[in-house]
C-alpha positions in Angstrom: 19.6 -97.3 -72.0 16.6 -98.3 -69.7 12.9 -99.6 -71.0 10.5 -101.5 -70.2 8.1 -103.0 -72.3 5.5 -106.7 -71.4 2.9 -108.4 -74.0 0.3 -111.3 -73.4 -1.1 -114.0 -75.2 -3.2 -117.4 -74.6 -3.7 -120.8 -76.2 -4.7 -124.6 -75.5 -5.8 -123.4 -71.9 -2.8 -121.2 -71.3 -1.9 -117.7 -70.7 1.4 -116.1 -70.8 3.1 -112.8 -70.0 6.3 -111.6 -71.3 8.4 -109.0 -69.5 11.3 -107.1 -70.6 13.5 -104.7 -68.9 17.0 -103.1 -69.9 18.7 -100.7 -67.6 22.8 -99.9 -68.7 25.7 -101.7 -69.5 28.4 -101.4 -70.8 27.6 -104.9 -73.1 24.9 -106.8 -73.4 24.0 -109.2 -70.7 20.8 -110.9 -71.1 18.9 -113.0 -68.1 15.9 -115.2 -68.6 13.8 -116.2 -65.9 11.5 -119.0 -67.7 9.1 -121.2 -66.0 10.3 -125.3 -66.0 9.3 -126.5 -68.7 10.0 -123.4 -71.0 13.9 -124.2 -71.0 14.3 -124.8 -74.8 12.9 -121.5 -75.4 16.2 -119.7 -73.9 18.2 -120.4 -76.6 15.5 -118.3 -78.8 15.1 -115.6 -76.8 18.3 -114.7 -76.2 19.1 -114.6 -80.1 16.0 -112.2 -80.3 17.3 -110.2 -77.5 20.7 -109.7 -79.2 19.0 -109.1 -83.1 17.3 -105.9 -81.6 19.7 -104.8 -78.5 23.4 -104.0 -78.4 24.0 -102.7 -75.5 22.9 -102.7 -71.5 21.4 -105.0 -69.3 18.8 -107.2 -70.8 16.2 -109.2 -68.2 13.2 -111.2 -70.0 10.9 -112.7 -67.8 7.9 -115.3 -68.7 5.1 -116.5 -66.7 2.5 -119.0 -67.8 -0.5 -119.7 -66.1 -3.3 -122.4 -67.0 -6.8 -122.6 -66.6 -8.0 -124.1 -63.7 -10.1 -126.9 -65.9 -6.7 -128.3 -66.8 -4.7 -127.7 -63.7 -5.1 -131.4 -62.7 -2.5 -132.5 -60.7 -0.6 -135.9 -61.0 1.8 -137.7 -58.7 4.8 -139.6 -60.4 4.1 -142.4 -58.5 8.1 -144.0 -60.5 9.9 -141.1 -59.9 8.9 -141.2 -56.3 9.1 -144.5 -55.4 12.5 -144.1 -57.4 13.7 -141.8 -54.9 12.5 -143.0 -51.8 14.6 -145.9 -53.0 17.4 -144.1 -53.7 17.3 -141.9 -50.5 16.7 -145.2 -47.8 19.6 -146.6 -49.6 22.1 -144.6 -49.2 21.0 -143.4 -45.8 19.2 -146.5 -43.8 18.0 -143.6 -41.1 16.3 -141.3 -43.7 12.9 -140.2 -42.6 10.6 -138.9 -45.5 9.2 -135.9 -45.8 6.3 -135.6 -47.9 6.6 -131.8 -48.6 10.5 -131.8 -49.5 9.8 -134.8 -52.0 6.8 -133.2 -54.0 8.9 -130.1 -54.7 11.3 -131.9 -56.3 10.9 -131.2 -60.1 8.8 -133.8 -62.1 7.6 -135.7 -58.5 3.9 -133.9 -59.2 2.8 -133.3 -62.4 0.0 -131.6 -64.3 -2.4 -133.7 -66.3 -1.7 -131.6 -69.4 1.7 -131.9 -69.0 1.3 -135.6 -69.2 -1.4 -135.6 -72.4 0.2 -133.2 -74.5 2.3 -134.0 -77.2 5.4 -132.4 -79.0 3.5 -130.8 -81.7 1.1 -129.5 -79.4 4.0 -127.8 -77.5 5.9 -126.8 -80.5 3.0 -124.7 -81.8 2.6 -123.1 -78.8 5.7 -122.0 -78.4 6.1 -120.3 -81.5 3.1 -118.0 -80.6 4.9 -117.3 -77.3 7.9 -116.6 -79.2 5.6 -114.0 -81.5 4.6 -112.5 -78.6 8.5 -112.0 -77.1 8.9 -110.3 -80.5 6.2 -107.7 -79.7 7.5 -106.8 -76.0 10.8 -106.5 -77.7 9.8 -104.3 -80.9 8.0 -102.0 -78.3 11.3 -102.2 -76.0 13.2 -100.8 -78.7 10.8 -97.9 -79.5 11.4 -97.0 -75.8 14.4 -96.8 -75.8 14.3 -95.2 -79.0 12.6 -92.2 -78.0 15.1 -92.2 -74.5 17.7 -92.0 -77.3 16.3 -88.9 -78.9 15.8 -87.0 -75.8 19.9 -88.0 -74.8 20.6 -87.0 -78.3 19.7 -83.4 -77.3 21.6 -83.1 -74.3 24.7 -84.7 -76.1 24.7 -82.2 -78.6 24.5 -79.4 -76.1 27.2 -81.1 -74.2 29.5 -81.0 -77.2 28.2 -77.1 -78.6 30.3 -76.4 -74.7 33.2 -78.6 -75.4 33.3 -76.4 -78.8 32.7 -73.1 -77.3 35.6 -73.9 -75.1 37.9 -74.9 -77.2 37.2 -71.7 -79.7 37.7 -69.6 -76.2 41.3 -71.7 -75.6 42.2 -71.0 -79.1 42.2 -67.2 -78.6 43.8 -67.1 -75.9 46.5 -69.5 -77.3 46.6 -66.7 -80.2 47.9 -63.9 -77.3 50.3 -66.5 -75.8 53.4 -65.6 -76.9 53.1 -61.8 -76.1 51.9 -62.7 -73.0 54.9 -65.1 -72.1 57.4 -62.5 -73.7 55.8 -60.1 -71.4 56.1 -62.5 -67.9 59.3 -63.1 -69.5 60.4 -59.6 -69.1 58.9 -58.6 -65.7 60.2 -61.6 -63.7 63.8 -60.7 -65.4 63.1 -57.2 -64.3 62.3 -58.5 -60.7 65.6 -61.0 -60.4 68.3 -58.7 -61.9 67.3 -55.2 -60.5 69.4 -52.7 -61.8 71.9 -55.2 -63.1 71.9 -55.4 -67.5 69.2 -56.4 -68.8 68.9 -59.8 -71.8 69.6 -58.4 -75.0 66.8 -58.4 -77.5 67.9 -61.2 -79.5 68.2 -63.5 -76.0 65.1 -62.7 -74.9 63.3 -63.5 -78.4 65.3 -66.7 -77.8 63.7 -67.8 -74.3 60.4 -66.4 -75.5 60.3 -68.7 -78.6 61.5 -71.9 -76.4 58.9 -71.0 -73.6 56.2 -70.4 -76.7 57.3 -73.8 -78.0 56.5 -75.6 -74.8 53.5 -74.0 -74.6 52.2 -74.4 -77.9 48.6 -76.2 -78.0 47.4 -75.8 -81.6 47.8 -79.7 -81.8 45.4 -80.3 -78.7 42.9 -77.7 -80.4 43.0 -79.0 -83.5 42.2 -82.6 -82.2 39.3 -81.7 -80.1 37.8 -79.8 -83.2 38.1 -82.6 -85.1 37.0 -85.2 -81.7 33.5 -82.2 -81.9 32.7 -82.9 -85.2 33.2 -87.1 -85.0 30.8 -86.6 -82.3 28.1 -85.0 -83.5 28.4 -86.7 -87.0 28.0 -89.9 -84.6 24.9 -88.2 -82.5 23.8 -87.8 -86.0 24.0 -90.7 -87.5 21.9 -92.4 -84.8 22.6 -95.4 -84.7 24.7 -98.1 -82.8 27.4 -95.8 -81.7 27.6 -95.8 -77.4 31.3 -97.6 -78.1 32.4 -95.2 -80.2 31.0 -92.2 -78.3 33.3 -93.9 -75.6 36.4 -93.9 -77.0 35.5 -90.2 -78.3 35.7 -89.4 -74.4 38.7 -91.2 -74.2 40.2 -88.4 -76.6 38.7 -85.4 -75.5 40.0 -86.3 -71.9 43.4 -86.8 -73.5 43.8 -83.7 -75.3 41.9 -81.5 -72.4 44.6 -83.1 -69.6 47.4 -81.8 -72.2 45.9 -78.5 -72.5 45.9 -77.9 -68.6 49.4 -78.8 -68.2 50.7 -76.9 -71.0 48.6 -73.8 -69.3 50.4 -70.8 -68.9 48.2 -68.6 -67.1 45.2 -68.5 -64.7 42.7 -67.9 -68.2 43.9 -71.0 -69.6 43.7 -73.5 -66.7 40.2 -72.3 -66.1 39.3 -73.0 -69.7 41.1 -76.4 -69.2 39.0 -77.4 -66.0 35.9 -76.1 -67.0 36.6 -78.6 -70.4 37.5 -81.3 -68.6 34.2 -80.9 -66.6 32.0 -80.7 -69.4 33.9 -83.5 -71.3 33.1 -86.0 -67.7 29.7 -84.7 -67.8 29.2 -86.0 -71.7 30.9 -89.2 -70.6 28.5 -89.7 -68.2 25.1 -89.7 -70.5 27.6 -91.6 -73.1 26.9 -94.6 -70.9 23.4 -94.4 -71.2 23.9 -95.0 -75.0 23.4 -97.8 -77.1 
């Protein structure tokens, strides 16, 4: 399911913005982008992620931004002297290059960076962390309402896969006159004027060709496959696996149904399932 939800917040001279985006998936794959310096929060925010999604591509982003009365810079005079060292060492030709060595991480720092303490960064973490809760709450109400509207079409999609089926299920009721009476005209067409099957013979071939044809079984199992569905459409929760496997079924018991076909009516009915039935798959995958 897709969303897309962000939510702000500022403190000690900062200001933050959260981002979150889910498109599908058949899991849940989380991504965070955070700034350096965020890294412990990762661990956090993916918990988060997972407590309120299931399913579907997950990307949370985070930007912070500080006021330019504290954006100070610093050079780590140690840490570059440190690897200048290192650098002439192990390669005596080694030029420097100013602007490669003050992008490494930690070479310059900001003056706040240097002053501020644990607790100081602790407590403003936690109200970034309140703030991932609120994009993600409003993340979920998206794809809430997305849910709803696929919740409609689903229970269209099925309403066909049952109209169907009833429509296969009278014409399975006809079956064995009809084969009976195939059964006659193509013994007709082979053996002319010569004797025709005796009555009890031909009941005989009719039953086995009725036998092989029988698809009360498949009918019975998609009814049953229609009414699993929309009791899971109902239910409304976490059930995009479940609705998967239901696909898995109804493609099962449709594939039977065309090859046990024995007319033109039939196989139409069967294809025109099987369409319908690829079609629900499809918005399946946007499920959670």
């Amino acid at each position: 399911m897709t969303g897309f939800a962000r939510a702000t917040g500022e403190s000690d001279g900062r200001s933050w913005n959260w981002e979150v985006k889910s498109v599908n998936g058949k899991g849940l794959d989380v991504r965070c982008r955070l700034p350096s310096g965020s890294d412990a929060l990762e661990a956090t925010v993916r918990a988060q992620a997972g407590e309120r999604v299931k399913r579907g591509n997950l990307s949370v982003s985070l930007t912070v931004k500080r006021d330019q009365a504290q954006g100070q810079y610093r050079v780590n005079e140690e840490l570059l002297r440190h690897l200048l060292e290192t650098a002439i060492a192990t390669d005596t030709t080694f030029q420097p290059r100013v602007d490669v060595l003050m992008n490494v991480k930690g070479v310059v720092e900001t003056a706040d960076e240097v002053d501020e303490d644990e607790e100081q960064r602790k407590a403003r973490d936690a109200k970034m962390l309140i703030d991932l809760s609120v994009a993600l709450n409003a993340l979920v109400t998206m794809r809430g309402e997305e849910g709803r509207r696929l919740g409609v079409v689903l229970s269209g999609q099925v309403d066909d896969i049952e109209r169907l089926t009833a429509a296969a299920a009278a014409l399975a009721e006809n079956q064995p006159a009809a084969i009976r009476a195939r059964l006659v005209a193509s013994l007709n067409d082979l053996l002319g004027a010569a004797p025709a099957l005796s009555e009890d013979r031909l009941m005989q071939e009719t039953a086995l060709l009725a036998t092989r044809a029988d698809v009360r079984e498949e009918l019975d199992r998609l009814r049953a496959h229609v009414a699993a569905a929309r009791q899971l459409i109902a239910d409304g929760n976490v059930v995009g696996r479940k609705l998967d496997f239901l696909c898995q079924e109804f493609t099962r018991e449709a594939n039977t149904l065309c090859s046990k076909a024995q007319d033109v009516d039939m196989t139409r009915i069967g294809i025109e399932l099987k369409t319908v039935i690829e079609q629900f798959r499809e918005q399946v995958q946007n499920i959670e």
